[in-house]
Structures are given as C-alpha cells and as structure tokens.
C-alpha positions, 0 to 999 in steps of 0.5 A, spaced: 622 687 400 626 687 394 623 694 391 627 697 398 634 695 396 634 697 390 637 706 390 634 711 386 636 713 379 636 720 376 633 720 370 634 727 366 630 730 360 635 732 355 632 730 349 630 737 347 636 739 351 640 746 348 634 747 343 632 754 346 640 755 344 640 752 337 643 744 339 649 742 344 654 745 342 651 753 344 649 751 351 653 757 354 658 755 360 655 758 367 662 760 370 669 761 367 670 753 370 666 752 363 661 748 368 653 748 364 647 747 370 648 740 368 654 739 373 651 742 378 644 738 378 650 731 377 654 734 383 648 736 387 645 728 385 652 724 387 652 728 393 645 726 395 647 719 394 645 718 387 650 712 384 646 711 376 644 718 371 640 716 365 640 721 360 633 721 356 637 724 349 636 724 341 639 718 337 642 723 333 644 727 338 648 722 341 656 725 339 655 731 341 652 730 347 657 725 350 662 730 347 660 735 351 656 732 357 656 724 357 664 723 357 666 727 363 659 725 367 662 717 366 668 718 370 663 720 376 656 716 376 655 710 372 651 712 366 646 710 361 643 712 355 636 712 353 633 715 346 626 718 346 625 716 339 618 720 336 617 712 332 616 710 338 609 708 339 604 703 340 602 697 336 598 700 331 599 707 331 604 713 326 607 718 327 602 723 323 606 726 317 609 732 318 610 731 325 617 733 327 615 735 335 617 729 341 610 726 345 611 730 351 614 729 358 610 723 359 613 719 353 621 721 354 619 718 361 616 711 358 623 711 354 626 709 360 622 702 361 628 697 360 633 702 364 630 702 369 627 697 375 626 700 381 625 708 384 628 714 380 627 721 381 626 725 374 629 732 372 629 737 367 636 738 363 637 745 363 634 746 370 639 748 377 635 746 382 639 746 389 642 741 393 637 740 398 633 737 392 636 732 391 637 730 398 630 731 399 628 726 393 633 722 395 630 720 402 624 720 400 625 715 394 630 711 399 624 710 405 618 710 401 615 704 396 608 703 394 603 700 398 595 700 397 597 707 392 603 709 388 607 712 393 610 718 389 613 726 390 615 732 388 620 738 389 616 744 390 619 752 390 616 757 392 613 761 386 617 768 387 623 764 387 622 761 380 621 768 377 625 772 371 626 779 371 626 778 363 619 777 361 614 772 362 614 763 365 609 758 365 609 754 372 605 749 375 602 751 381 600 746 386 595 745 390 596 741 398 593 738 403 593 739 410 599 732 409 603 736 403 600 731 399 598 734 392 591 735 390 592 738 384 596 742 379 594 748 375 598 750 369 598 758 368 602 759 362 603 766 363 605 769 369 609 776 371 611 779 376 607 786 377 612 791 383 610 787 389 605 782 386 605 776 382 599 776 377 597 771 371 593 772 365 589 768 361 586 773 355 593 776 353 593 781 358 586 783 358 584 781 365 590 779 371 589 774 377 594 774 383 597 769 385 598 769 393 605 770 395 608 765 397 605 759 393 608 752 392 609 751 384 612 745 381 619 745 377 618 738 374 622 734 380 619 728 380 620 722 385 617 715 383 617 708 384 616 703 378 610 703 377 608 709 373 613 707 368 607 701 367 601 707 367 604 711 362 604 705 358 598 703 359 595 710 357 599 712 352 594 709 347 588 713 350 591 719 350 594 717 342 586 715 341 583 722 343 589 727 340 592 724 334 586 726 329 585 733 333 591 735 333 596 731 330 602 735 330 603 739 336 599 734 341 604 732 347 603 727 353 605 730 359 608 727 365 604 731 370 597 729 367 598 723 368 600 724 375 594 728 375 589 723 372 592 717 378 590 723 384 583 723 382 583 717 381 585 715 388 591 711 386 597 715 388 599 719 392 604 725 392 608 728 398 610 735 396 617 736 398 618 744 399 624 747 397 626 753 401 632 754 394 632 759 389 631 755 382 634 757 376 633 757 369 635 759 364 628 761 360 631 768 356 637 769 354 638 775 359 637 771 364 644 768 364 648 774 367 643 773 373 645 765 373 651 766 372 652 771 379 649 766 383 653 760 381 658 765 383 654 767 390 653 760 391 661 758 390 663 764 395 659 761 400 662 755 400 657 751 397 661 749 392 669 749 389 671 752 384 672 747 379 666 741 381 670 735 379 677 735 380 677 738 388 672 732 388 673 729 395 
C-alpha cells in the first residue's frame, strides 16, 4: 500500500537540452512573454496534479540553467536537480577515451536512483506535449502500481500530428494490442511526408514504405513506477559489455530498449495513452514560426493566459 501514497514526479531530460541551438543561453522564447516550451510542459504538469519536477542536467550547465529555467520554476513546483555525468558508470567500467557523447536516454533516466522513490513520469526538455498528457499520465501513475508485472505507460500521438513541413523525423511507431497495451516499437529514422501519404526509407531514399494514416508513435513520454530505475541499473552493465569495445564513442543506452527487452521478456506491461494533441517540436530551425503560430492559437482559444505564471490562479 505505501507505493500508492507516494504522487508521481515529472522527470525531464535536459541534459542535451539547447545543444541544437549552441547552449542555453540560444534557446529562442515561443511567445513575445518570452516563455520557451518548458513553461508550458511545467504549466501543463502543475496543472495535472504534478508537485515535484527533477531536471536530469549537466553539471556544468548548472548556472545557465537555473538562470534561465531552474530559478523561475522554483517558485511554482519543488525542484530538484540530478547530473547525467558521462563518469557515471559501474564498477569496473571507463569512459573510453575521446568520448565526449552522454550514454543515452536510459542512463539519464539511471541519474535519478537517489531522487526518486516512488512512480514518475518522463519527458523530454524541448518537447510541447499538450495539456491532455500530462493529465492522462498523471491518472494513470496515480491509480496503477506493479503487480505480477511492472506496470507501465506511454503517451502515444497520432503520427501525422508529429510531422514537419521542413524536412525529414525519426519517430518510434508503435505496435498494440487489442488492451492498447505496447507490443512493440519500431524505430524509422527517416520519414517524410509525400502529398498525402507519410512514407519512411531506410536505403537513403531509394525505395519508400508508407505508413498507414493514423498510426500511433511514441514521443518519448513515459510513466513509470520505481522499479525500472533497478532494471536500467541491472542491464547497464550487459549493455556496456556488448558495445563499448565496438562502438566506444557513439553507443547509447536507450530508454526504450529497455522497455522493449521487459515486454518480451513478460515482465512488464505498458498501457498506451492516445493523445488526440498536436506535439510540437522544434527538430529545424524553420519549425519555430510554426510553433510559435500555435502557442498563439492555442492562447486564443483560452487554453492558456498570456503571461503563464503571474495570472496563475
């Protein structure tokens, strides 16, 4: 029973958060209140219920980041902070040398052992994911505890509501059961929009594959109980032993590999959410003018005031 009094925490990712513009500081605003798509994901969270963020950041991004994120969001939620630190690494293990990239999703994730104790939710830094998310996750993590299976949850979107205008996106597009339970997800690195159809190529162009309309692909949204932070630490060292040697400077612990290794393994489950949202993101540089038309949209029909923070209620 003690798991079910414990409420769930948002965990964000924003050890690399800024790196496609050139570091913190570049993180362009949304909206002429100077708000960035954190605001919003913190807004929307507090709103659902949420009471606790942890920042998953890099040590020495830690000024810039409270200056420009941390300090504000202190005055709305508790905070807490947690460094993905690339010498973090089991017993026994080096960083290879030359190597600079982070270990991946799975091992920001593993960052947060000693800051969290009970079930959280996971989202990535620079994503606008809508309010219903955060509502959907919080529900679930709220009335949903492990029982004979890790029980776990996802955020799905529709995929065309993911899509750019400028270019090409890799998505996670998922597989479910007749439950809306996850069966699996399968990574296309590549995929454009064609007129009318959405199309995925993995020969450079060569030879395309639709994908049918209306498919569910995952955002990297993830609710979770305590118990993947002991699994993500059980496998790192397996994952380390099959790649470091092959591929010591690029290979990445991924979060959703893990997930995929408990489904097929029959211990854990997760419930997909679907959310009817658009996300946003900003993957080119001419994708903001269309984020920033839509937080606007999104203002004018009232689902949020103009200033976020000083008209909060």
């Amino acid at each position: 029973m003690e798991e079910k009094m414990k409420k769930p925490v948002l965990v964000i990712m924003a050890a690399g958060m800024g790196s496609r513009y050139g570091g913190l500081k570049q993180i362009d605003p949304v909206d002429k209140e100077g708000h960035i798509i954190i605001d919003f994901s913190i807004y929307d969270a507090i709103r659902a219920g949420f009471e606790k963020v942890v920042f998953i950041i890099k040590k020495e991004n830690e000024a810039d980041f409270k200056a420009s994120i941390g300090d504000r969001m202190e005055k709305q939620i508790e905070v807490e902070y947690v460094y993905q630190d690339l010498h973090n690494l089991p017993e026994g293990y080096e960083v290879p040398e030359g190597r600079v990239k982070p270990f991946g999703t799975g091992h920001a994730i593993l960052s947060c052992m000693d800051a969290i104790d009970g079930p959280f939710a996971v989202i990535n830094a620079d994503d606008y994911y809508g309010r219903h998310a955060y509502e959907m996750i919080y529900q679930y993590l709220c009335e949903n505890q492990d029982d004979e299976k890790y029980r776990y949850a996802m955020v799905g979107y529709i995929l065309e509501n993911t899509l750019t205008e400028n270019g090409h996106v890799a998505r996670g597009v998922c597989e479910t059961d007749e439950y809306h339970h996850l069966v699996g997800i399968h990574e296309r690195t590549h995929i454009e929009k064609h007129g009318e159809e959405t199309q995925y190529t993995e020969d450079e162009g060569k030879t395309w594959v639709t994908i049918p309309q209306g498919s569910t692909v995952s955002m990297n949204m993830w609710g979770f109980t305590n118990s993947i932070l002991q699994e993500l630490k059980a496998r790192f060292p397996l994952f380390l032993d099959e790649n470091l040697e092959k591929n010591p400077l690029k290979c990445e612990y991924f979060l959703p590999s893990v997930v995929g290794e408990l489904l097929n393994e029959g211990k854990a489950t997760v419930k997909v959410l679907k959310s009817q949202d658009r996300w946003y993101g900003v993957t080119y540089k001419e994708d903001k003018e269309f984020v920033v038309r839509a937080i606007q949209n999104l203002k004018d029909q009232g689902l949020y005031p103009q200033k976020l923070w000083e008209d909060k209620k």
